[in-house]
N, CA and C atoms as a LAMMPS dump frame, in Angstrom:
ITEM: TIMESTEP
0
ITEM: NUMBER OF ATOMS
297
ITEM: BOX BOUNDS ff ff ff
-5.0000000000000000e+02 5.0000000000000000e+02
-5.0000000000000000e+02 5.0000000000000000e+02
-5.0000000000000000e+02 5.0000000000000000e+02
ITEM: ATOMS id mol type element x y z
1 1 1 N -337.02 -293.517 -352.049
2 1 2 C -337.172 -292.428 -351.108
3 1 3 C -337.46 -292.966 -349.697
4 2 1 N -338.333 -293.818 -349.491
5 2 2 C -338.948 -294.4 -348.252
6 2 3 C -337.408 -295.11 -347.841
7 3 1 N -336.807 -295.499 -348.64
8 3 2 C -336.003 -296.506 -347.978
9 3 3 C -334.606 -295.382 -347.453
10 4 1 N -334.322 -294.419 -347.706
11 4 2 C -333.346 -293.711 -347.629
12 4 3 C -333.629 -292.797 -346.328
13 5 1 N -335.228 -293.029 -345.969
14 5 2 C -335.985 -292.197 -344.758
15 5 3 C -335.725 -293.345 -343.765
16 6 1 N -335.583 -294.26 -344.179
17 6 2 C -335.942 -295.666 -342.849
18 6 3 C -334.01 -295.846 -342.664
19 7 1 N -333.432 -295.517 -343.285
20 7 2 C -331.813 -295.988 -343.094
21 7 3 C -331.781 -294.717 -342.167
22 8 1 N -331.767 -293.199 -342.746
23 8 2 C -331.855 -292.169 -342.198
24 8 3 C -332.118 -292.761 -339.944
25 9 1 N -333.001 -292.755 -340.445
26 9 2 C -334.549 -292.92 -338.767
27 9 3 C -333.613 -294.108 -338.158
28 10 1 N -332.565 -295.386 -339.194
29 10 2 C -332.258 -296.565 -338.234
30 10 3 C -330.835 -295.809 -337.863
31 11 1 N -330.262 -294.825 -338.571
32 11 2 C -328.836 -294.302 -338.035
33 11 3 C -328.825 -293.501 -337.12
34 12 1 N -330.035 -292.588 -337.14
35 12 2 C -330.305 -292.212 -335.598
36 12 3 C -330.663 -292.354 -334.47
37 13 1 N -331.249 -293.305 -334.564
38 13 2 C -331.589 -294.017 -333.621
39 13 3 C -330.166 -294.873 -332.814
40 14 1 N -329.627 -295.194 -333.642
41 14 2 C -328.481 -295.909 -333.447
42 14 3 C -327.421 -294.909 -332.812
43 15 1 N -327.238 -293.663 -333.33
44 15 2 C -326.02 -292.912 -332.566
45 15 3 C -326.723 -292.543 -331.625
46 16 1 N -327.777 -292.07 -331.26
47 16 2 C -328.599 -292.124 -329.948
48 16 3 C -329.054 -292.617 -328.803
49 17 1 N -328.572 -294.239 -329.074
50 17 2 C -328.208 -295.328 -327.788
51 17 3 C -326.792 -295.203 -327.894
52 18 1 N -326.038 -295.096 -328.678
53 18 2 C -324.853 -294.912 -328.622
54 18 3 C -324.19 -294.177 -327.379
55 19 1 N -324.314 -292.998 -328.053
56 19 2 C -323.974 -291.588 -327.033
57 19 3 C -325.06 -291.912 -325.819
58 20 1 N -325.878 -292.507 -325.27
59 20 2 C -327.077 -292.186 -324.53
60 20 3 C -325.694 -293.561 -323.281
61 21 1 N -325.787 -294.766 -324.312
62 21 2 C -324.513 -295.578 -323.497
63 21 3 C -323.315 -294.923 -323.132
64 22 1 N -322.687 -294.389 -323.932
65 22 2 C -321.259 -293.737 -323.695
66 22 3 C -321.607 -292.69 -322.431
67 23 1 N -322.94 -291.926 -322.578
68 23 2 C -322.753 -291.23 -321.457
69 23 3 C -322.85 -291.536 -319.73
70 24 1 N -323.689 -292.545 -320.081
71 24 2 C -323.626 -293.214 -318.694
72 24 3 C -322.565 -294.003 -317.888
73 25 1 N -321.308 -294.758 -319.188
74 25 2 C -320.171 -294.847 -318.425
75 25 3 C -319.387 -294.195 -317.901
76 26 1 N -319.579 -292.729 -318.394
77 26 2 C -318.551 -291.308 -318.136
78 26 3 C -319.51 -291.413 -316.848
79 27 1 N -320.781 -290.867 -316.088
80 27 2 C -321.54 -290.952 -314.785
81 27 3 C -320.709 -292.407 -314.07
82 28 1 N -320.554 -293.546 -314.744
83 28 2 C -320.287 -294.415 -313.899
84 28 3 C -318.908 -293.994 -313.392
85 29 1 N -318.022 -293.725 -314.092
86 29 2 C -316.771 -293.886 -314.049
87 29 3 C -316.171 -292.814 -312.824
88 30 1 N -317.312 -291.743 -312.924
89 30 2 C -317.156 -290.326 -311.779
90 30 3 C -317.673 -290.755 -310.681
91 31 1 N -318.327 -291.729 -310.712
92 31 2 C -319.381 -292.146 -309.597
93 31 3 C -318.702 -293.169 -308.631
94 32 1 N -317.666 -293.508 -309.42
95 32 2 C -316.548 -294.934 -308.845
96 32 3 C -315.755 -294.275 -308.314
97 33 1 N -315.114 -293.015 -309.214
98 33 2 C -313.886 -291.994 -308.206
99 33 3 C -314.321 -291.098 -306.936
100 34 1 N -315.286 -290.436 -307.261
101 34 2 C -316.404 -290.25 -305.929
102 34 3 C -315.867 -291.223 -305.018
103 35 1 N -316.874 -292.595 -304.817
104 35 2 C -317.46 -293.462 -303.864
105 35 3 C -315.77 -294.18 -302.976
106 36 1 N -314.759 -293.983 -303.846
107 36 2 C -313.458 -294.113 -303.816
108 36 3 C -313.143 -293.109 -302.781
109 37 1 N -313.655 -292.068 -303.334
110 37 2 C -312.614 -291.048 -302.472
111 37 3 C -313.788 -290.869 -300.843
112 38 1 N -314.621 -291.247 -301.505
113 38 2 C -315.914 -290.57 -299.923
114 38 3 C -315.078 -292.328 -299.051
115 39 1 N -314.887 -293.29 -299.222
116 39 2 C -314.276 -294.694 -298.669
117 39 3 C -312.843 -294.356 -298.191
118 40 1 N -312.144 -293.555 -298.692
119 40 2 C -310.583 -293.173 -298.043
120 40 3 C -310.738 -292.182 -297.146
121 41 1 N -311.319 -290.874 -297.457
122 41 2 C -311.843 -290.24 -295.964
123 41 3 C -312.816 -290.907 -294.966
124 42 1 N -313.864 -291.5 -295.232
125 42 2 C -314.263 -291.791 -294.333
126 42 3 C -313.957 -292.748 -293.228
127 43 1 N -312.564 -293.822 -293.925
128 43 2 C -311.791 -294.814 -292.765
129 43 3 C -310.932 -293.748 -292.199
130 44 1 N -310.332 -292.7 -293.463
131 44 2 C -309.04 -292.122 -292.103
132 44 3 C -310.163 -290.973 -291.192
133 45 1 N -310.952 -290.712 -291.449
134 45 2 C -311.569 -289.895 -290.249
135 45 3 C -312.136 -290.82 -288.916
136 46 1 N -312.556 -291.739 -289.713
137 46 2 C -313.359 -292.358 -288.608
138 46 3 C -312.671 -293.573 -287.492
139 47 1 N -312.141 -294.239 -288.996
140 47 2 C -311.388 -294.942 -288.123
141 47 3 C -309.472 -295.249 -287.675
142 48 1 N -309.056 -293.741 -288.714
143 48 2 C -307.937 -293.358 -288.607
144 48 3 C -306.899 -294.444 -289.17
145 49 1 N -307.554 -294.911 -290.208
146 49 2 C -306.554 -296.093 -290.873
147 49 3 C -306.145 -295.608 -292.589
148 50 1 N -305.185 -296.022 -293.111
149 50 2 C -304.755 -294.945 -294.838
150 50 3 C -305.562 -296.56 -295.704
151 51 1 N -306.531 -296.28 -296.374
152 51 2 C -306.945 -297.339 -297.424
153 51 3 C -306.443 -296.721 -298.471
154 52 1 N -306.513 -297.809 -299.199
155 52 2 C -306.072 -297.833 -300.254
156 52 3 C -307.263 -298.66 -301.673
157 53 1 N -307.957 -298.143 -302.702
158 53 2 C -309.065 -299.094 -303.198
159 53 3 C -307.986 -299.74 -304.065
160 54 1 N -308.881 -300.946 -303.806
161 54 2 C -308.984 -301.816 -304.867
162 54 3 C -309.446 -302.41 -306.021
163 55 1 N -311.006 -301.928 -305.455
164 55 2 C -311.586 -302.054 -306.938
165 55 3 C -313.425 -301.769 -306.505
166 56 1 N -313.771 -301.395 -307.325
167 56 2 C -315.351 -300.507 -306.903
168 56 3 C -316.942 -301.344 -307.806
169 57 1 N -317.863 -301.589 -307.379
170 57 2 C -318.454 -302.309 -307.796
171 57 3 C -319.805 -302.136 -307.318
172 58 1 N -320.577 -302.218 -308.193
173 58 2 C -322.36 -301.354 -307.908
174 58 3 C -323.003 -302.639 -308.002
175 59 1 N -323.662 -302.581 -307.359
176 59 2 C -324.864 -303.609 -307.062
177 59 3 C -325.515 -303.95 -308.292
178 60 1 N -326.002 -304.879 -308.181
179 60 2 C -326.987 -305.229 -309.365
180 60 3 C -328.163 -305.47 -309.172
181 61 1 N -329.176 -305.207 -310.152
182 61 2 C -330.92 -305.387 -309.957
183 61 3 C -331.329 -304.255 -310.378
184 62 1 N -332.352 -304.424 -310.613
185 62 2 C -332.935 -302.506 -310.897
186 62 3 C -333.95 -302.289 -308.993
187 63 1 N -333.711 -300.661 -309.03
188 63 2 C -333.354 -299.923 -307.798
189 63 3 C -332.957 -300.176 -306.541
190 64 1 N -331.593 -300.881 -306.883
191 64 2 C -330.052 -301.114 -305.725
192 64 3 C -329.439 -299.73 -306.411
193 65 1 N -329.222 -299.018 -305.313
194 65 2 C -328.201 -297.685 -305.514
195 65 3 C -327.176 -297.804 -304.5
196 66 1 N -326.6 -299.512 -304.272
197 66 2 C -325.645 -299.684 -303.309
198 66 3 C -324.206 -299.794 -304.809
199 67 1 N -323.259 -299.31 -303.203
200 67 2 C -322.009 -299.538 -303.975
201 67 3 C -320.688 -299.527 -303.285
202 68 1 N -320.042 -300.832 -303.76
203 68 2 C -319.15 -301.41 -303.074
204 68 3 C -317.887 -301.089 -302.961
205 69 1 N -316.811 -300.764 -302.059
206 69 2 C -315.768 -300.001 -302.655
207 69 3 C -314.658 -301.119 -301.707
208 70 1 N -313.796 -301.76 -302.083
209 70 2 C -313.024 -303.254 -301.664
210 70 3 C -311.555 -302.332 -301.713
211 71 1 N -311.061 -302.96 -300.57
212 71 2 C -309.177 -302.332 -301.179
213 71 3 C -308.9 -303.021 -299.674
214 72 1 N -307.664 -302.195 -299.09
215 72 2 C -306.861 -302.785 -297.878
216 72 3 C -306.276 -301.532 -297.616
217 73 1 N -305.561 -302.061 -296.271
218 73 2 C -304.659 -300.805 -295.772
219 73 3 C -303.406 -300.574 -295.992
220 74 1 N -303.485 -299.727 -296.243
221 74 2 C -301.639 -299.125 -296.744
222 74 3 C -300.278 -300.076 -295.808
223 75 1 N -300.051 -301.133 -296.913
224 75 2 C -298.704 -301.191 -296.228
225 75 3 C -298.952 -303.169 -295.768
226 76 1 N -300.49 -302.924 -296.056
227 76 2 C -301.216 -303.799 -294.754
228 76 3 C -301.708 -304.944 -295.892
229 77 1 N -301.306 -305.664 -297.185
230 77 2 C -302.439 -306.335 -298.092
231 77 3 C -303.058 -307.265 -297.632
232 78 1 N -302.585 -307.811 -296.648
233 78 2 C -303.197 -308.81 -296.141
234 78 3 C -304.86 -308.524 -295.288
235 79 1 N -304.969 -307.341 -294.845
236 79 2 C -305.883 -306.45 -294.097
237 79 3 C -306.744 -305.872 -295.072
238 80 1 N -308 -306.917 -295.585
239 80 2 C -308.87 -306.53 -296.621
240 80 3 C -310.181 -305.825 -295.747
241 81 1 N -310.626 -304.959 -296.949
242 81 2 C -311.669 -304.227 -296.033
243 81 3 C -313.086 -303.996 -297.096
244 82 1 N -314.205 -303.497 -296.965
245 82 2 C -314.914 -303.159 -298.192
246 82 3 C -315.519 -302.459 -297.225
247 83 1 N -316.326 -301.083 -297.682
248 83 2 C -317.199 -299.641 -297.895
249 83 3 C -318.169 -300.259 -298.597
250 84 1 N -319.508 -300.464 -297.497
251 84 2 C -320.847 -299.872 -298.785
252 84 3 C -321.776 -298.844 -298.581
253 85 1 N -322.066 -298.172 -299.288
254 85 2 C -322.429 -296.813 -299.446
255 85 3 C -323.58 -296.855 -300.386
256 86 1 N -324.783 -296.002 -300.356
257 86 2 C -325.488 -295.537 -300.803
258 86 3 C -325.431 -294.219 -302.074
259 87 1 N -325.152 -294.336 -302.996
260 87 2 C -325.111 -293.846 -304.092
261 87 3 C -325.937 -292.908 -304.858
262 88 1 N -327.202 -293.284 -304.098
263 88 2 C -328.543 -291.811 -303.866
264 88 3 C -328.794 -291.174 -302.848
265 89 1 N -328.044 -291.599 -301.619
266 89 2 C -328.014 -290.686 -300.503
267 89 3 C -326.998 -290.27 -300.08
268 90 1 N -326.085 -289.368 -301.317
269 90 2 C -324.917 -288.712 -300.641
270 90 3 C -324.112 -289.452 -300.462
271 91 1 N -323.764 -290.622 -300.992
272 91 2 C -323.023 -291.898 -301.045
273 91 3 C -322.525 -291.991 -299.118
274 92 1 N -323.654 -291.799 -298.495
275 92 2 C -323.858 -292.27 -297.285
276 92 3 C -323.28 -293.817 -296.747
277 93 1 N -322.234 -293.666 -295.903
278 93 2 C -321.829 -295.167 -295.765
279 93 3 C -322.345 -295.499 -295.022
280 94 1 N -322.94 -296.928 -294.914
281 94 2 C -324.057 -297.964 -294.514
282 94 3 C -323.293 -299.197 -293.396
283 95 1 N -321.932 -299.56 -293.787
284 95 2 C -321.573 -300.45 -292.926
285 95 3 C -320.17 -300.615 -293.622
286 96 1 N -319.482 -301.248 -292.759
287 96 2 C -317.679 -301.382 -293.26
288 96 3 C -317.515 -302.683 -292.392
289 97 1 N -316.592 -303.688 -293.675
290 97 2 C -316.413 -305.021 -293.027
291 97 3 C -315.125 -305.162 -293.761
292 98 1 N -314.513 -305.639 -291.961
293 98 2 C -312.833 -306.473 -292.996
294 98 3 C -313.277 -308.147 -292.691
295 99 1 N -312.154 -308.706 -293.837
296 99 2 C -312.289 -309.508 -294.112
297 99 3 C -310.57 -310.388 -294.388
């Protein structure tokens, strides 16, 4: 009996980091198309250029809510650029560097 309570308690536990993981990549994954799309308006408004991402990438450490958004300009690959943005403040952009 005890042992059929402790398999029970280890399988729930188990689909419960499970789903608890799975759900946070679905947040990541919205959080990348977001920070994507707030990085393509904010060059063609501001600085009137068409980006294009390349690839999106969050800081690491515990409480960095930075996040990196890398691509180039349409047409332009050679013309690399990166967006970093704040990810708890309205994904507020912080500074833009080409490279």
């Amino acid at each position: 009996m005890r042992k059929g309570i402790l398999l029970t308690c280890t399988l729930l536990i188990i689909l419960f980091i499970t789903g608890c993981r799975q759900e946070g990549e679905k947040s990541k994954k919205e959080m990348k198309e977001l920070a994507s799309q707030v990085a393509i308006e904010y060059l063609k408004v501001r600085e009137g250029k068409d980006f294009i991402v390349d690839e999106v990438e969050f800081s690491d450490g515990t409480g960095l809510t930075d996040v990196f958004v890398y691509g180039h300009l349409r047409g332009k690959k050679d013309e690399k650029m990166s967006v970093l943005m704040d990810y708890e403040n309205d994904f507020k952009v912080a500074s833009i560097q080409k490279y």
